[in-house]
TIZADO-364827 format. One line per field, with one value per residue (C-alpha): residue in one letter; x, y, z. Coordinates in Angstrom, 2 decimals. Layout:
<pts>
residu [a | ...]
px [X | ...]
py [Y | ...]
pz [Z | ...]
</pts>
This chain:
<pts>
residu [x | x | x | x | x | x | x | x | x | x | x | x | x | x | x | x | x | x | x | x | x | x | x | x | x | x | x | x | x | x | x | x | x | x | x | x | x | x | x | x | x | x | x | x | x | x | x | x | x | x | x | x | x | x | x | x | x | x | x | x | x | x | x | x | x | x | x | x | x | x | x | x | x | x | x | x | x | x | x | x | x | x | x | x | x | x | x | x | x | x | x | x | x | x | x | x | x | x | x | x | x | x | x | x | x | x | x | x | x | x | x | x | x | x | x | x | x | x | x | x | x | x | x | x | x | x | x | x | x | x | x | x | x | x | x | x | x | x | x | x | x | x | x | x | x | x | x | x | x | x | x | x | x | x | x | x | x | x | x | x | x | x | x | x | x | x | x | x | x | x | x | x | x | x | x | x | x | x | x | x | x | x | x | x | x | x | x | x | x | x | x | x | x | x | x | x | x | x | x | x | x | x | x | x | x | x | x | x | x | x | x | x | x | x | x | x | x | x | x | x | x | x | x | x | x | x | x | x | x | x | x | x | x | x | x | x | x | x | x | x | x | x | x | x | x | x | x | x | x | x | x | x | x | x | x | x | x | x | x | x | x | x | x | x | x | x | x | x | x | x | x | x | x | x | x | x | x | x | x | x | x | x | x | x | x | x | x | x | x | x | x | x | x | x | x | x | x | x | x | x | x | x | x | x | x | x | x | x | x | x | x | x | x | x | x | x | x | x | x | x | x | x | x | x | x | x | x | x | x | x | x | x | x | x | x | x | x | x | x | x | x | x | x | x | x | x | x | x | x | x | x | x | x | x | x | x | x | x | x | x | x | x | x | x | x | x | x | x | x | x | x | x | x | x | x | x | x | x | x | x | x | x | x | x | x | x | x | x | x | x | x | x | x | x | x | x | x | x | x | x | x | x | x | x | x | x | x | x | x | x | x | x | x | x | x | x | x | x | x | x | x | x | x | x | x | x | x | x | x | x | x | x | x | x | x | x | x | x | x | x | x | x | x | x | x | x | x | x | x | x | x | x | x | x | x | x | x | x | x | x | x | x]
px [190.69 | 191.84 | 190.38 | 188.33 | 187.59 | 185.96 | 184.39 | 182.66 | 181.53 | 180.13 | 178.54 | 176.45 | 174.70 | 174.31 | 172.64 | 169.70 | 168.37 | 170.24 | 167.13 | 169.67 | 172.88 | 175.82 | 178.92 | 182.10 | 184.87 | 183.31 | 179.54 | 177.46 | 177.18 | 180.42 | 182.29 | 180.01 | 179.01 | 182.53 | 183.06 | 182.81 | 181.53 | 185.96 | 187.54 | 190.63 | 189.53 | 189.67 | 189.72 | 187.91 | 186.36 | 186.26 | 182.57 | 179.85 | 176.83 | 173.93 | 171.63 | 167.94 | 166.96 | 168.15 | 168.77 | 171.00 | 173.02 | 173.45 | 173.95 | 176.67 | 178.26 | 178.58 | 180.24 | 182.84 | 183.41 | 183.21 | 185.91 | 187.96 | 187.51 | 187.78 | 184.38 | 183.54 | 180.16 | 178.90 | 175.83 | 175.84 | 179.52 | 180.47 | 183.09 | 186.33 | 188.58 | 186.44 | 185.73 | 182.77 | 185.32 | 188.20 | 190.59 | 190.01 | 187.28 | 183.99 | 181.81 | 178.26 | 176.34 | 172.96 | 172.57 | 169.53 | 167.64 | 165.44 | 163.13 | 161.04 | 157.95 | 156.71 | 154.52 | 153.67 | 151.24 | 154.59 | 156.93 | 159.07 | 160.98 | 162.48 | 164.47 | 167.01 | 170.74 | 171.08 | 168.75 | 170.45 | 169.35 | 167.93 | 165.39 | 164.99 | 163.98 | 162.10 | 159.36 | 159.87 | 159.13 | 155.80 | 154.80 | 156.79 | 158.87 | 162.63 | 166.05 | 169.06 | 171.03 | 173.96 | 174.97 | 175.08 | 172.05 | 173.74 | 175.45 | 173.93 | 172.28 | 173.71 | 177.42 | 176.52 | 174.92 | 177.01 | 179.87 | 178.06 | 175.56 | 176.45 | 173.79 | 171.72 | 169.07 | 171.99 | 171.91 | 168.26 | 167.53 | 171.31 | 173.24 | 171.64 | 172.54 | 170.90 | 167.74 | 168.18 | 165.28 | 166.55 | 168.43 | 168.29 | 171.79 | 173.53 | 176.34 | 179.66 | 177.94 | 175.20 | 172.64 | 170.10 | 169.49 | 167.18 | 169.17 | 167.39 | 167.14 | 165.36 | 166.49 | 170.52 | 170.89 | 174.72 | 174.65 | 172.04 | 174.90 | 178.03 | 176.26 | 175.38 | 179.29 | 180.58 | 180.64 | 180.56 | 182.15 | 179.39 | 177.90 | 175.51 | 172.94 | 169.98 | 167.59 | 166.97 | 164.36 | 164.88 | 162.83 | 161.11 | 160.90 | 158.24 | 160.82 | 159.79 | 159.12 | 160.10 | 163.62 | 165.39 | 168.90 | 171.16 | 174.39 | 176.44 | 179.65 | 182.79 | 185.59 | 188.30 | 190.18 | 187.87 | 188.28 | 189.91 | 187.07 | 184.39 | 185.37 | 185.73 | 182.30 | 181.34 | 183.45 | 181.53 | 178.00 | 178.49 | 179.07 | 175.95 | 173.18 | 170.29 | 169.62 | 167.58 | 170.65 | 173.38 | 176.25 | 179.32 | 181.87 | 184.42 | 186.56 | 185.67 | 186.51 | 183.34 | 180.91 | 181.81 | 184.96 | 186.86 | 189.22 | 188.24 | 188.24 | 185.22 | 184.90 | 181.18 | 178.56 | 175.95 | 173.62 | 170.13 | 167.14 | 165.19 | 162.31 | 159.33 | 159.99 | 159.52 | 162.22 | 164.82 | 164.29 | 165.35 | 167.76 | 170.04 | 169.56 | 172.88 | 173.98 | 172.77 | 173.41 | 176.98 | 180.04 | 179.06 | 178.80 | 178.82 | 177.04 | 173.39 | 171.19 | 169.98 | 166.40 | 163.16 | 164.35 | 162.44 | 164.33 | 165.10 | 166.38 | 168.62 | 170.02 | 171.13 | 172.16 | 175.99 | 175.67 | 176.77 | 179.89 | 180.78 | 180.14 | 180.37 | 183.87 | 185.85 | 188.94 | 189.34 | 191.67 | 190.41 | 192.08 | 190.04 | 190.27 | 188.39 | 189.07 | 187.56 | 188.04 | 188.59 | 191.96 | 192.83 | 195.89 | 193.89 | 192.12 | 195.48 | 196.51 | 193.39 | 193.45 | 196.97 | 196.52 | 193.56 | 195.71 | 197.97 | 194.97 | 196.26 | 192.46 | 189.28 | 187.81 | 189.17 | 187.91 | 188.26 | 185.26 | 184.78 | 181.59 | 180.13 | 179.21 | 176.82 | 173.50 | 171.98 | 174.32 | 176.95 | 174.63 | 174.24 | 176.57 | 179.60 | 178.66 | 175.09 | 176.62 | 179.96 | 180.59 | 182.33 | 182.78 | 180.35 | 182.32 | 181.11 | 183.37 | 184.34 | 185.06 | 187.80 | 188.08 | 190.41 | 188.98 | 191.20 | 189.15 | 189.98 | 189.27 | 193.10 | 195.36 | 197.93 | 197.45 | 197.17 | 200.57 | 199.73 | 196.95 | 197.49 | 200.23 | 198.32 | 196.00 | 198.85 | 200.50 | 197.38 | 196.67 | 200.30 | 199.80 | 196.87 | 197.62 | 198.90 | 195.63 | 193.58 | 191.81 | 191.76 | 188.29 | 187.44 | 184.37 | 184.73 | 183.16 | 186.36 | 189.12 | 190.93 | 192.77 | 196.45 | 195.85 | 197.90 | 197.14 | 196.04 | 193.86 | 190.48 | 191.36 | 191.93 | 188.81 | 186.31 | 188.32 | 186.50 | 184.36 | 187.10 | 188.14 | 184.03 | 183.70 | 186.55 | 184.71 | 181.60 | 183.85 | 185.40 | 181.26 | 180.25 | 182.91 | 185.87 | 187.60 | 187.08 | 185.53 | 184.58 | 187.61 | 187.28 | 185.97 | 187.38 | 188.54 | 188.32 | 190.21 | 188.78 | 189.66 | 192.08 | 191.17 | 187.34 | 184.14 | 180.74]
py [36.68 | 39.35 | 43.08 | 42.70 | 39.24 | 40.74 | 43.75 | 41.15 | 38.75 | 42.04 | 43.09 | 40.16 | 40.47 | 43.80 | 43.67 | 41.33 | 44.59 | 47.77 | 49.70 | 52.32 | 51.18 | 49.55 | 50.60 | 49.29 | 50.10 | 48.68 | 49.23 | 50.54 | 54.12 | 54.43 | 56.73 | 59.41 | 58.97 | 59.22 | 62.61 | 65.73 | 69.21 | 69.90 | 68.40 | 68.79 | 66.00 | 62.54 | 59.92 | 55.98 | 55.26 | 51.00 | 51.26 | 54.37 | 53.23 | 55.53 | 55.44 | 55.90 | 56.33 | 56.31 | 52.53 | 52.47 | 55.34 | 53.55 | 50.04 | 52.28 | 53.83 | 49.91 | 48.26 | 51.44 | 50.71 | 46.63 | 46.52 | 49.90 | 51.81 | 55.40 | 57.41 | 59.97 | 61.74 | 63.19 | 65.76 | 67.92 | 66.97 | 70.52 | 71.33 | 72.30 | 70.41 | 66.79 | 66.19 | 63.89 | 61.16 | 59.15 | 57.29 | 53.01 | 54.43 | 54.17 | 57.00 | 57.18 | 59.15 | 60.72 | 62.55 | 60.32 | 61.40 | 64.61 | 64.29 | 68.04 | 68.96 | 72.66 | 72.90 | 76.59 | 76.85 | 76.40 | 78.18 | 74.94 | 72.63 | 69.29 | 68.44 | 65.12 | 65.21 | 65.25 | 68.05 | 71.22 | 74.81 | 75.46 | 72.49 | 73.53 | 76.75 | 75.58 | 74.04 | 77.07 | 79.28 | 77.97 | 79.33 | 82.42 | 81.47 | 80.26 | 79.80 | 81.81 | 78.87 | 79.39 | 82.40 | 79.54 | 77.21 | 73.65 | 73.53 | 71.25 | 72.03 | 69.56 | 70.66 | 74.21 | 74.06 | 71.94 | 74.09 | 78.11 | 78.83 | 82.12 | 83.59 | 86.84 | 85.86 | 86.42 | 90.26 | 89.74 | 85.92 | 84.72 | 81.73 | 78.23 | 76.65 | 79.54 | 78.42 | 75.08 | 73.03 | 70.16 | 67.22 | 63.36 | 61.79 | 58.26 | 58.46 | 56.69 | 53.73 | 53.72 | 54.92 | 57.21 | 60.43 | 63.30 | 66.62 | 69.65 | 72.43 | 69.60 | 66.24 | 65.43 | 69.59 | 68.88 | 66.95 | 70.12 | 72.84 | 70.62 | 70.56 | 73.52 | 74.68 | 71.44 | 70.09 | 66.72 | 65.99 | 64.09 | 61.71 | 61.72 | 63.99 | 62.21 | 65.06 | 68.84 | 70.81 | 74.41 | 77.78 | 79.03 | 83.45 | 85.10 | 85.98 | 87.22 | 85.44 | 88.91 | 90.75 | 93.12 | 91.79 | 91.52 | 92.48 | 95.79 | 95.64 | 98.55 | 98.42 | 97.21 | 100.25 | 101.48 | 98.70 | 101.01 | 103.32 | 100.65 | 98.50 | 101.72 | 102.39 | 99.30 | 99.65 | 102.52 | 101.23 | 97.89 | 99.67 | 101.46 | 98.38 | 97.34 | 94.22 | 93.66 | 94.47 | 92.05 | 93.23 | 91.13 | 92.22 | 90.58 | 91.35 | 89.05 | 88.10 | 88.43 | 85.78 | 85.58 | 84.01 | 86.92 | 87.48 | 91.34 | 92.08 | 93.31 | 94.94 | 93.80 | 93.84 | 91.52 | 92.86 | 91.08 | 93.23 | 90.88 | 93.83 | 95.13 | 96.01 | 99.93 | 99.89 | 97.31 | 99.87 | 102.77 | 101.51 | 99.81 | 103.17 | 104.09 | 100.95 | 101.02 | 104.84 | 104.69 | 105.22 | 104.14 | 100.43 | 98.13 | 96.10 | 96.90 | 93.90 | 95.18 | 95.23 | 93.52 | 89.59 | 86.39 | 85.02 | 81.88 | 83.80 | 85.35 | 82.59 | 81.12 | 83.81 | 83.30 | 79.28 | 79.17 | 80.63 | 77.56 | 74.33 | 70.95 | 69.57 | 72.71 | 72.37 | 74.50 | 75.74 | 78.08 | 80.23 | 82.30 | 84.21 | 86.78 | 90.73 | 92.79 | 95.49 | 97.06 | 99.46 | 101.25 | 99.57 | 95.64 | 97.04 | 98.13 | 94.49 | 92.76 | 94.51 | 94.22 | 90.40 | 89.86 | 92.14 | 88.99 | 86.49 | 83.50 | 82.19 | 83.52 | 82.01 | 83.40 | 85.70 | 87.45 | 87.44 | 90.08 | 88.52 | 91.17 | 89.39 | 91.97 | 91.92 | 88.81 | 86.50 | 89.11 | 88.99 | 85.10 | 84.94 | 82.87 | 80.27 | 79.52 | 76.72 | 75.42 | 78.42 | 81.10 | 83.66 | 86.34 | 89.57 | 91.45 | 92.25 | 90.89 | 87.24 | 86.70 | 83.98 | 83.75 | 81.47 | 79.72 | 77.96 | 76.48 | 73.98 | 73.48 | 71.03 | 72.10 | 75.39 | 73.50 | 74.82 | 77.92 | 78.72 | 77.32 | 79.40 | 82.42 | 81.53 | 81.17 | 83.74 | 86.16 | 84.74 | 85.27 | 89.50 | 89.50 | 87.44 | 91.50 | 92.44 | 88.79 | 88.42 | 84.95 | 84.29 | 81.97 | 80.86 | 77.13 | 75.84 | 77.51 | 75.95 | 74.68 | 71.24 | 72.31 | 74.69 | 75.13 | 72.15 | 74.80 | 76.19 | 74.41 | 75.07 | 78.82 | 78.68 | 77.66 | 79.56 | 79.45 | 76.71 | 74.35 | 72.43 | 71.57 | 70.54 | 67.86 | 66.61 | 65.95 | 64.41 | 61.74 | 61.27 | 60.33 | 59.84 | 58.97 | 56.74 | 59.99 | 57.75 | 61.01 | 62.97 | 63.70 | 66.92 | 70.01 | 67.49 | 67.82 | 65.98 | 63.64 | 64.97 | 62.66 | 60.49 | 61.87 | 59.88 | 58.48]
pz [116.96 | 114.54 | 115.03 | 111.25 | 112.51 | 115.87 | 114.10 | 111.20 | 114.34 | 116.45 | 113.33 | 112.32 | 115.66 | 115.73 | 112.22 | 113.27 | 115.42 | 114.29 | 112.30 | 110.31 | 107.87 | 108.62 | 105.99 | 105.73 | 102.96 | 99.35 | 100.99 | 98.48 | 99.91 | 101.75 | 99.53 | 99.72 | 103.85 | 104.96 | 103.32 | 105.53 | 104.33 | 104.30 | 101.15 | 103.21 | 104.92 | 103.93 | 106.39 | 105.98 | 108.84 | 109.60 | 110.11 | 109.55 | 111.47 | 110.26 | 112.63 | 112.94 | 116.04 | 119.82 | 120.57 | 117.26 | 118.67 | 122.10 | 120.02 | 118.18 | 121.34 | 123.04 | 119.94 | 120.02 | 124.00 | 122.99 | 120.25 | 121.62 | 118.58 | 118.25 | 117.52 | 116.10 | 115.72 | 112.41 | 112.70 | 109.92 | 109.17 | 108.50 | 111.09 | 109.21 | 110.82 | 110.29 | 113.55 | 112.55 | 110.79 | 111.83 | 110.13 | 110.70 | 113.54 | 114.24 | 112.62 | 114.15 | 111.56 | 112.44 | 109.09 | 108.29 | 111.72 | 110.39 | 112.23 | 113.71 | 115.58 | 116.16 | 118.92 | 118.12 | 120.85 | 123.20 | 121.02 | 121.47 | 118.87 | 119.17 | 115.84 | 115.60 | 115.69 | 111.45 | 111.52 | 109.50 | 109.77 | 106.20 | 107.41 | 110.90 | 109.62 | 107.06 | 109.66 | 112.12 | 110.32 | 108.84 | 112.18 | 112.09 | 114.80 | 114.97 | 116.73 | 116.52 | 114.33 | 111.88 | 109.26 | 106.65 | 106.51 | 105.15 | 109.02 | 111.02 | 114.13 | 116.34 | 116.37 | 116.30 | 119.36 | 121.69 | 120.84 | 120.92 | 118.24 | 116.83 | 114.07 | 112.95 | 116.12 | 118.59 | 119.42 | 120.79 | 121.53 | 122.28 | 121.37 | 119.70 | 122.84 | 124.83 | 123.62 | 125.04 | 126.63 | 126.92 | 124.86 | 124.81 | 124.59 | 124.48 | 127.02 | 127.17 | 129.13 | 125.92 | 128.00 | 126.85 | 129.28 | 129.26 | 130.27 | 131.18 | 133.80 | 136.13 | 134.75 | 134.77 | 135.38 | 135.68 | 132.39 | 130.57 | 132.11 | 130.50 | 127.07 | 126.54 | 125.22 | 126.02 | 122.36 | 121.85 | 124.78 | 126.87 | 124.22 | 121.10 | 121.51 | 119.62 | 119.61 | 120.48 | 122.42 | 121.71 | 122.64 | 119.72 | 118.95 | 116.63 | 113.83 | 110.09 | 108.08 | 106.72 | 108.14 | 106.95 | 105.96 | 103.03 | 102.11 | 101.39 | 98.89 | 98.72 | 96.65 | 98.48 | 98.60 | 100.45 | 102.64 | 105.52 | 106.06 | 105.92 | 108.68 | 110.49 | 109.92 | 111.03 | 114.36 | 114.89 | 113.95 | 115.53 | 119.02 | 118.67 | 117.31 | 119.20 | 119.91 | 117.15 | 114.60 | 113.81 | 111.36 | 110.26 | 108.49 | 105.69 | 103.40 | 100.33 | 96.62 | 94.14 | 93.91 | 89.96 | 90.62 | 88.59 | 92.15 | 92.51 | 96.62 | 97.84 | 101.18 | 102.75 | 105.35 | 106.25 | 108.18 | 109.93 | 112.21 | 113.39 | 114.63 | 113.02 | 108.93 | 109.57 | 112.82 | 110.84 | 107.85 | 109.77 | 112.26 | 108.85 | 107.05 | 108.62 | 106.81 | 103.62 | 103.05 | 104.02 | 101.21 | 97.45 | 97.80 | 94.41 | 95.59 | 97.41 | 98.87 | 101.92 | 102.53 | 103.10 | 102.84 | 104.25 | 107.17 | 105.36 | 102.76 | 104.88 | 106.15 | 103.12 | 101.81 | 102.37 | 101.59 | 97.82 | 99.30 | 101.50 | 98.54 | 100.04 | 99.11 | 99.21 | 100.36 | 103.41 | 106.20 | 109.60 | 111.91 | 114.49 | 117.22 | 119.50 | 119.63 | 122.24 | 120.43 | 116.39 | 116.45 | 113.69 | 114.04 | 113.56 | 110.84 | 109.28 | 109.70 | 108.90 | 105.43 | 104.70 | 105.56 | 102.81 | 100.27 | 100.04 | 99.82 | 97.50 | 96.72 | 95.14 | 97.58 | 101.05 | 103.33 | 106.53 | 108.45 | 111.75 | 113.79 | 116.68 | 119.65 | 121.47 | 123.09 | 124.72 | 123.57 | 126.09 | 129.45 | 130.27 | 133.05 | 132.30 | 135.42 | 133.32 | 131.13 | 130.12 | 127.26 | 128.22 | 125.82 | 126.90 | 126.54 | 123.85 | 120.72 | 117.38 | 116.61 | 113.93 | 111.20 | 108.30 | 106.40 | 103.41 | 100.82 | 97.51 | 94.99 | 93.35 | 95.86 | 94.81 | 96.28 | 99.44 | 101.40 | 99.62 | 100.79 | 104.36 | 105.14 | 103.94 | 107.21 | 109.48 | 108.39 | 109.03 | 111.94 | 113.53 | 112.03 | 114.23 | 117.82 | 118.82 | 119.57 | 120.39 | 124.06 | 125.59 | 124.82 | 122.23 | 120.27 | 120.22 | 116.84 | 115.02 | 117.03 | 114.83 | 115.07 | 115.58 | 118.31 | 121.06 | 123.33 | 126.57 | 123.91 | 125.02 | 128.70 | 128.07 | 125.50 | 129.08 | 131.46 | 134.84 | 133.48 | 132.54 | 136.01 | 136.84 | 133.05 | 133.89 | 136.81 | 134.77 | 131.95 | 134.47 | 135.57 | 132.22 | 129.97 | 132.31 | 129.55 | 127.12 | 124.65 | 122.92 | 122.48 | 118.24 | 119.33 | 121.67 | 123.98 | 127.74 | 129.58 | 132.67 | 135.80 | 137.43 | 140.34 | 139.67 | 138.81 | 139.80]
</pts>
């Protein structure tokens, strides 16, 4: 029997039960659920099975082990290097699970694996509570946690995956497991950084944090010539935040699409109004910015705020790295780098890791990256493909000015797809060799590798 004769067979049973959609190329649908947030992107999966609820996820996972085809899991779909799709694969697609209940009595929150932060937020914060989760609301929550969870929460209340309860997930065998600190602990330590590694993690338990609904937040613009002696600024200011205060840095092109470089900081105090007020003053008084949108902002509000600069379909290309510290002489090369920007759209973004997110000891859960400092991301994006090789090499290019003054650590929701092949390894450090072991326990054929694959330990297993 031919492989479309065994997937059409394996199909026709699976439809009498499967509660969600079954696409296949010329489905009604299937054009616009095989597209990724990445316009770079553009694979056709043999099947997208969108799934509804658990037992179509594990139905999902056993037709993928049945007919050997490669999966792929699709949260939010907005990792840049797609990830979520694979070309003549199996796509399991939980974008149609949305479901959310606050308990705000137990500050808790269990949202499904489709779930994105603009409405995870939305339902948090009805309560005034919520999660750190994202800088750009569209992102789902699912891939941002397994792999870190960076946002503006992160200085006081640590990573997304930090504020872990627990998950239910659809291993390689297509059984569904609880994993938490006293169910599967082994499991709840290997997700939390692990990506999508260990199966499809149907659904999300997270600690909720009275936040807003008012911050202060917003956004500071320079001219770019003063580029220089803002991003020394925000060396300096950056080593001296509370907890409460997050700042990023990037230098950016205009939101009018005219190409003038801007020179920016976001900025997010999650604290009283009067303390965020006083403790961005520094912020907001520094230089003679153009641009001045830093103040009293609801939380939502804030984290959406950078979402019209990341459209669906884009066509995009990511380099990143980790800096322990900001030398004159990176900031030097960081500016000269974006002086040669090919795109409207690019950007160089400088993330400061600082805070909680810096005291979880590395041995608490598979990620790693705990030393405080600045996470680095050039970030191509464009709309013309023929600007494709362009605009690429304008990211490698940048990124090969900068590897002088990178440190090992990683953050892995930016490694990108043609990293060095060690690059995963290095990215978990200590953590890597147990998170191999676990790997061979439930995944040992590495059924889900479209992700930052670990490898099965050899000779290991249940």
């Amino acid at each position: 029997m031919s492989a479309a004769s065994s997937l059409s067979q394996a199909l026709t049973e699976l439809a009498r039960s499967f509660s969600g959609q079954l696409l296949r190329p010329g489905d009604p649908g299937y054009e616009e659920a095989r597209k990724v947030h990445n316009g770079l992107v553009d694979k056709r999966p043999a099947l997208i099975a969108r799934c509804a609820g658990v037992a179509d996820i594990a139905d999902a996972v056993r037709l993928g082990q049945e007919l050997n085809l490669e999966v792929a899991v699709r949260g939010g779909g907005h990792n840049v290097t797609g990830r979520a799709t694979t070309e003549g694969g199996l796509m399991i697609d939980l974008a149609g699970m949305k479901g959310i209940h606050v308990d705000p009595r137990t500050r808790t929150a269990r949202a499904q694996g489709g779930v994105t932060w603009a409405e995870y937020n939305r339902e948090t914060q009805l309560h005034g509570l919520a999660t750190t989760g994202g800088a750009v609301s569209s992102t789902g929550i699912a891939g941002l946690t397994l792999g870190g969870g960076l946002g503006w929460l992160m200085g006081r209340h640590g990573l997304a995956l930090d504020n872990l309860r627990s998950v239910e997930i659809v291993t390689a065998d297509g059984e569904a497991r609880t994993a938490s600190a006293d169910e599967n602990p082994d499991l709840f330590w290997a997700v939390r950084g692990g990506g999508g590694n260990f199966g499809v993690v149907a659904s999300f338990e997270y600690k909720l944090s009275p936040i807003g609904p008012m911050v202060t937040g917003g956004l500071v613009a320079h001219p770019f010539d003063q580029a220089r002696d803002m991003l020394r600024f925000y060396r300096d200011a950056t080593a001296a935040a509370p907890d409460d205060l997050t700042i990023f840095a990037g230098l950016i092109h205009a939101p009018d699409g005219s190409g003038v470089k801007l020179a920016a900081m976001v900025a997010c105090h999650c604290g009283p109004l009067k303390v965020g007020e006083a403790e961005t003053r520094r912020v907001k008084t520094y230089g003679s910015p153009v641009v001045d949108a830093l103040g009293p902002i609801s939380y939502c509000q804030q984290n959406a705020m950078l979402d019209a600069a990341y459209p669906r379909g884009a066509l995009n290309y990511w380099k990143s790295n980790f800096l322990s510290s900001l030398s004159d002489d990176a900031i030097d090369t960081i500016v000269e780098c974006f002086a040669t920007c090919p795109t409207p759209m690019g950007q160089i973004l400088i993330e400061h890791f600082h805070g909680a997110v810096c005291r979880v000891p590395v041995a608490d859960a598979a990620y790693a990256q705990r030393g405080e400092g600045y996470n680095l991301v050039i970030l191509s994006e464009w709309q013309d493909r023929t600007m494709n090789e362009r605009c690429i090499g304008w990211a490698r290019d940048s990124y090969g000015a900068m590897k002088a003054f990178m440190t090992p650590g990683r953050y892995l929701n930016y490694l990108e797809e043609d990293a060095a092949k060690d690059a995963v390894a290095a990215a978990y450090g200590p953590n890597y060799a147990r998170l191999q072991q676990l790997k061979a326990k439930y995944d040992p054929g590495n059924l889900f590798h479209m992700n930052q694959n670990i490898r099965p330990a050899k000779g290991a297993g249940s």
